[in-house]
C-alpha positions in Angstrom: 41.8 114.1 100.6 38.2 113.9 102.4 37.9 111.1 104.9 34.3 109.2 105.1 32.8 107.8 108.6 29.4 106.6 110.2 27.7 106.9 113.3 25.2 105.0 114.9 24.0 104.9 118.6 25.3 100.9 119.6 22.7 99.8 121.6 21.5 95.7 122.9 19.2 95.9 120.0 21.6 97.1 117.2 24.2 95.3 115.5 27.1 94.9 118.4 30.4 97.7 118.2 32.8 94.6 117.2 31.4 93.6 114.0 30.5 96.6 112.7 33.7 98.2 113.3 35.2 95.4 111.6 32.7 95.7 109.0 33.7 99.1 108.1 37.1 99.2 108.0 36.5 95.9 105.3 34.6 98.4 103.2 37.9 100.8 103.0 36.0 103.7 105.4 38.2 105.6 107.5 35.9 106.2 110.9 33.4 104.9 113.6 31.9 107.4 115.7 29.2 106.4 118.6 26.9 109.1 120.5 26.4 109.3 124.5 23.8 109.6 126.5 24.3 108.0 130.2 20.5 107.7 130.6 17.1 109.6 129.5 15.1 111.0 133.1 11.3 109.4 132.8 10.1 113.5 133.4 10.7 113.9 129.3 10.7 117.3 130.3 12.9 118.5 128.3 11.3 118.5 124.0 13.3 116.6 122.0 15.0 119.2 119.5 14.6 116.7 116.6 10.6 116.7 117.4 7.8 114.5 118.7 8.9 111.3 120.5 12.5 110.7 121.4 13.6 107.6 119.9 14.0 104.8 122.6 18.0 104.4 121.5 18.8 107.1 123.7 18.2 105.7 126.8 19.6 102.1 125.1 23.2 103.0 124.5 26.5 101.5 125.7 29.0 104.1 126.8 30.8 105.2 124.3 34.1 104.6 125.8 33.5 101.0 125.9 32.2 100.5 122.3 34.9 102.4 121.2 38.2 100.4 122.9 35.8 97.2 121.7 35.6 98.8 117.9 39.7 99.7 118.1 40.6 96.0 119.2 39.7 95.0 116.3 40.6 97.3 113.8 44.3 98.8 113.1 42.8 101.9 110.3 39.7 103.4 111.3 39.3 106.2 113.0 37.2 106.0 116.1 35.6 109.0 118.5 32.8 110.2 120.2 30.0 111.4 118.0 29.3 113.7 121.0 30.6 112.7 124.0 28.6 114.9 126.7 31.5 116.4 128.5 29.1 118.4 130.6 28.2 114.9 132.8 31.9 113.8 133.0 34.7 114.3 135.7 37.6 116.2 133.7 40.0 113.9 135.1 38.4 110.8 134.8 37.7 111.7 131.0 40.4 112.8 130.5 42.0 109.4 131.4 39.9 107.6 129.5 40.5 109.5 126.1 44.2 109.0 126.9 43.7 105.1 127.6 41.9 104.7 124.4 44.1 106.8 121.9 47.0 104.9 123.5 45.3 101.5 122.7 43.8 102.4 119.9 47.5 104.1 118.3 46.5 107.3 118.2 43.5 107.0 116.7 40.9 108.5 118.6 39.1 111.8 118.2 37.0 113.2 120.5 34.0 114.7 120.2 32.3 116.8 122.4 29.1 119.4 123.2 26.8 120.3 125.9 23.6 118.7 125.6 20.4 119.2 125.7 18.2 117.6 127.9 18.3 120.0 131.0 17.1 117.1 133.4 19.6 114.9 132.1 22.7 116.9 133.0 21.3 118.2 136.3 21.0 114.2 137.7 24.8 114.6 137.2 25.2 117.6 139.4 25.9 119.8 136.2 24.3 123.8 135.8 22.4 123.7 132.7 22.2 127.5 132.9 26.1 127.2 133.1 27.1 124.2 130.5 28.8 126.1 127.8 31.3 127.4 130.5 31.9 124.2 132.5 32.4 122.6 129.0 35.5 124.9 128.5 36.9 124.8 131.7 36.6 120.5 131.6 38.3 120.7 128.1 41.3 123.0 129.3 41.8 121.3 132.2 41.8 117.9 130.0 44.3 119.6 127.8 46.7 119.9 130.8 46.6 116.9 132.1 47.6 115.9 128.5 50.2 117.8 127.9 51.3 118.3 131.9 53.7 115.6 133.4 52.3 117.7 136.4 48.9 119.3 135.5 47.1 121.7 137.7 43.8 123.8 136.9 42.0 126.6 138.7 38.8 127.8 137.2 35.4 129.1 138.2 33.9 125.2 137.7 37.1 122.9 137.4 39.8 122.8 140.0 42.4 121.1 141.3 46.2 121.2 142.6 49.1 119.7 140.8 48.3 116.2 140.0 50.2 112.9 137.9 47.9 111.2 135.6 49.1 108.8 133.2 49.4 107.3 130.0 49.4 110.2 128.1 47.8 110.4 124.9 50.1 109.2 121.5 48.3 111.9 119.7 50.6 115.4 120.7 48.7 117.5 122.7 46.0 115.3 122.6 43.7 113.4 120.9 41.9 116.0 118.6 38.4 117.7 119.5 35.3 118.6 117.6 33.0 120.3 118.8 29.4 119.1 117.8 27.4 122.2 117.5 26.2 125.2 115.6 25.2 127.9 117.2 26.1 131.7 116.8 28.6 131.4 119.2 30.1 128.1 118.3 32.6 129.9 116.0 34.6 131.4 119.0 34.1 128.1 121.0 36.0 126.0 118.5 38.4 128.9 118.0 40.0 129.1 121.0 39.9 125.2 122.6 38.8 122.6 119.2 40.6 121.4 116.6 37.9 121.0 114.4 34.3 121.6 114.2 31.2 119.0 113.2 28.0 120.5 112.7 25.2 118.8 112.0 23.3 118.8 108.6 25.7 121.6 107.4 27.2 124.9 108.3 24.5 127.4 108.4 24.4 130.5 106.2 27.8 131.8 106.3 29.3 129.4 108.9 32.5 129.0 107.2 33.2 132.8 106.6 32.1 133.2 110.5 34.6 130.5 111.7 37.4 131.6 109.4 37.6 135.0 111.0 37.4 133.9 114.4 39.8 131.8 114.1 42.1 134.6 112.7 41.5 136.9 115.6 43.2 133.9 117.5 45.9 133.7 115.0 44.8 130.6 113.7 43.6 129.3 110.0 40.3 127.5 108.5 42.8 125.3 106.4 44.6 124.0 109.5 41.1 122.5 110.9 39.4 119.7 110.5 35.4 120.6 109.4 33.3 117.6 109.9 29.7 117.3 108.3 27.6 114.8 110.8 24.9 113.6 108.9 26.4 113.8 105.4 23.9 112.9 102.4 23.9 110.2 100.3 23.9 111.9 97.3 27.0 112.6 94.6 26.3 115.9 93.8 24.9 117.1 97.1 28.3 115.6 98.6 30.6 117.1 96.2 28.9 120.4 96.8 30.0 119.8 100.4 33.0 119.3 99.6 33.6 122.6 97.4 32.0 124.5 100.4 35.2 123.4 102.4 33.8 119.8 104.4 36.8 117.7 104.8 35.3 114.9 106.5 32.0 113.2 106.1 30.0 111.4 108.4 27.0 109.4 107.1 24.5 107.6 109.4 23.5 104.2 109.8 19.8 102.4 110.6 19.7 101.9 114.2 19.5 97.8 113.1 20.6 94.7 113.5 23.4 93.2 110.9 21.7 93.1 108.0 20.0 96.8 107.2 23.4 97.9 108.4 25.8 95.6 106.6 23.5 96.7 103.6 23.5 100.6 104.5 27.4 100.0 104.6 27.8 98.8 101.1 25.6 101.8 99.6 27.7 104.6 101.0 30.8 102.3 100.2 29.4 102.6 96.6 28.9 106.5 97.2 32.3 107.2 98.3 34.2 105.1 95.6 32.3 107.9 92.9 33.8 111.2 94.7 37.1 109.7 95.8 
């Protein structure tokens, strides 16, 4: 069965992480997903890829991390994750603690998604190679999966390294909480072959993006109908949803007005209404 979530970046100016998390698991939703951005350099060098002015959000937003422990102590269903979380800017270890903290509080139910970025100034205030983020990305996420899995967890890699360490709690979720990865790209196929457990494109899959991932996952022995496909920014449409659907979506995650309670709470109850037709 498909699963239906929202995203919206939780800022001091929207409605707060609490209530809306309680608000949609009240309307029988089954996820929560908040962006990341630490900050937005005053350069704007970098073009926004959506176009013209970046919205001010960006540079508004809580971390993630925090909205989202707030969101699952007050909820026991929903979902929650990162809707990306910039792994690029984070220390591996100290990430990967805090996804294990939060699936732990949470019960398991935290999913964690991830990409590189964008904004080149941005990820260079944190010390990180732009030229090199795709790499250091999979490195941070192996090395997260040992300290997982590891009751001893080393790594040794080009950008991530360190000796045998002990880090705990370790995630409820076995072998992790799951990852997404939030991008679509030629080479995202092989990315979310060999480190993701799912993959969450926005707007859709491209032309042929599902035969593409399907076969790279079986050079890596591993099947389309054993991940989780994600569309970020589903429509609010019936037919244009049940058409993602029959392209091979399983989950759907719609957005919400970066507002206060009321255009939410409103927003809510239409794509509550949406998903009760093609449940």
């Amino acid at each position: 069965m498909a699963s239906f979530g929202v995203q919206i970046f939780p800022t001091d100016q929207t409605i707060a992480p609490i209530p809306l998390a309680r608000a949609v698991e009240e309307r029988g939703l089954d996820s929560l997903f908040f962006p990341e951005h630490t900050h937005i350099p005053v350069s704007r060098a970098t073009p926004f890829p959506g176009g013209g002015d970046l919205p001010e959000w960006y540079w508004r937003s809580h971390d993630p991390f925090v909205a989202l422990a707030a969101a699952a102590a007050v909820t026991t269903r929903i979902k929650v994750g990162t809707g990306i979380c910039l792994v690029i800017e984070r220390d591996p270890i100290t990430l990967a603690k805090e996804c294990a903290s939060l699936d732990v509080i949470s019960g398991g139910r935290f999913i964690l998604g991830i990409g590189a970025g964008w904004n080149k100034e941005e990820m260079e205030n944190h010390g990180a190679q732009y030229a090199h983020r795709w790499k250091i990305v999979r490195e941070k996420v192996l090395a997260m999966r040992e300290i997982w899995t590891k009751d001893e967890a080393e790594f040794h890699g080009e950008f991530v390294d360190f000796d045998p360490i002990w880090s705990w709690p370790k995630p409820v979720q076995a072998g992790g909480p799951p990852i997404w990865m939030g991008a679509n790209s030629k080479w995202v196929f092989d990315r979310v072959a060999e480190y993701c457990d799912g993959w969450m494109p926005i707007g859709g899959s491209g032309s042929g993006g599902m035969d593409n991932l399907s076969a790279a996952l079986s050079k890596r022995g591993r099947r389309i109908e054993d991940m989780t496909i994600a569309l970020f920014g589903a429509p609010t449409d019936v037919d244009k949803l049940k058409g993602r659907m029959e392209q091979g979506f399983t989950d759907f995650i719609f957005g919400l007005p970066q507002s206060g309670p009321d255009k939410v709470l409103a927003k809510l109850d239409e794509i509550a209404g949406l998903v009760a037709q093609v449940r």
